[in-house]
C-alpha positions as CSV (number, residue, x, y, z in Angstrom):
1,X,-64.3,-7.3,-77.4
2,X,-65.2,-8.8,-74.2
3,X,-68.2,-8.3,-71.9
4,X,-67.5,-7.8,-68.4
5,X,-70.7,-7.9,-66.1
6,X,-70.5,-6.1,-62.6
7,X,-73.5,-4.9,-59.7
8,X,-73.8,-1.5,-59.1
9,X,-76.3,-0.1,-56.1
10,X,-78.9,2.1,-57.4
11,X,-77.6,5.2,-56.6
12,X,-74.6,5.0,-58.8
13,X,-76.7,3.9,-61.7
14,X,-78.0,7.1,-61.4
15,X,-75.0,8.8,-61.2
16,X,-73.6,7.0,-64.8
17,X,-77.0,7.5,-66.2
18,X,-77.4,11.1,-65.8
19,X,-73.3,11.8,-66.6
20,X,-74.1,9.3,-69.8
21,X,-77.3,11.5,-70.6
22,X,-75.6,15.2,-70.2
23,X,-72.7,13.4,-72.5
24,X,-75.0,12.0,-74.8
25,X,-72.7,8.8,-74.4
26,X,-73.9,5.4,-73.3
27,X,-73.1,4.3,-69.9
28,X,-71.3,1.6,-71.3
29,X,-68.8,3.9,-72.7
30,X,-68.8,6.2,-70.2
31,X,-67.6,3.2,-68.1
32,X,-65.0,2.1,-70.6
33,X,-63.3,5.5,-70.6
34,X,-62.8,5.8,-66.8
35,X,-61.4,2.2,-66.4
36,X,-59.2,3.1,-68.9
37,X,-58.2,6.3,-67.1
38,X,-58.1,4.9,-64.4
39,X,-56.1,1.8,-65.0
40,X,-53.1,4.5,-66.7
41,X,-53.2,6.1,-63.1
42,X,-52.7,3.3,-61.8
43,X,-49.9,2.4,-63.6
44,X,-48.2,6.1,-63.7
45,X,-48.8,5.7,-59.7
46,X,-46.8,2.1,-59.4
47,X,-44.2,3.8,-61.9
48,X,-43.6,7.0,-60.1
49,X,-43.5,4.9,-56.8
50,X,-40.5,3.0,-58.3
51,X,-38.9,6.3,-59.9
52,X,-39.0,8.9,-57.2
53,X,-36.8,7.4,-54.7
54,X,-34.4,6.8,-57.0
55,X,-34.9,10.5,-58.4
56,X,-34.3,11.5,-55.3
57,X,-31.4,9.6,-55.0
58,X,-29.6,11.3,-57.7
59,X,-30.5,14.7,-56.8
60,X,-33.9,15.2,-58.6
61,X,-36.1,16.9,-56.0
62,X,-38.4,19.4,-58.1
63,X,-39.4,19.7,-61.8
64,X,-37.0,22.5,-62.4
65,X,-34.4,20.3,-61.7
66,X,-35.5,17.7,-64.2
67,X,-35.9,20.4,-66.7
68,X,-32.8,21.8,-66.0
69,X,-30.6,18.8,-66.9
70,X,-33.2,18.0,-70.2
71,X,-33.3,21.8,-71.3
């Protein structure tokens, strides 16, 4: 594991602190979890920005019509 050291203004310490105490997690991990989240939105984001046009492109406009041709 690696230790990544970043400045946060006051106010957001807060913010972590009180989340971490209500969670009875450490802000450290509370931290962790939503860079991880937030790195897999990210990457389902770039994904679906490459998938959806061509989606569209071969007629895939809604979920039902995904479902449809997988059901």
């Amino acid at each position: 594991m690696t230790t990544l050291t970043i400045r946060i203004d006051d106010e957001l310490d807060k913010l972590l602190a009180e989340m971490a105490r209500r969670q009875h997690r450490s802000k450290s991990d509370l931290v962790r979890d939503m860079l991880r989240r937030q790195s897999r939105l990210e990457l389902f984001r770039e994904a679906r920005r490459v998938i959806a046009p061509k989606a569209r492109a071969a007629g895939y406009l809604t979920d039902e019509d995904v479902f449809r041709d997988i059901s």
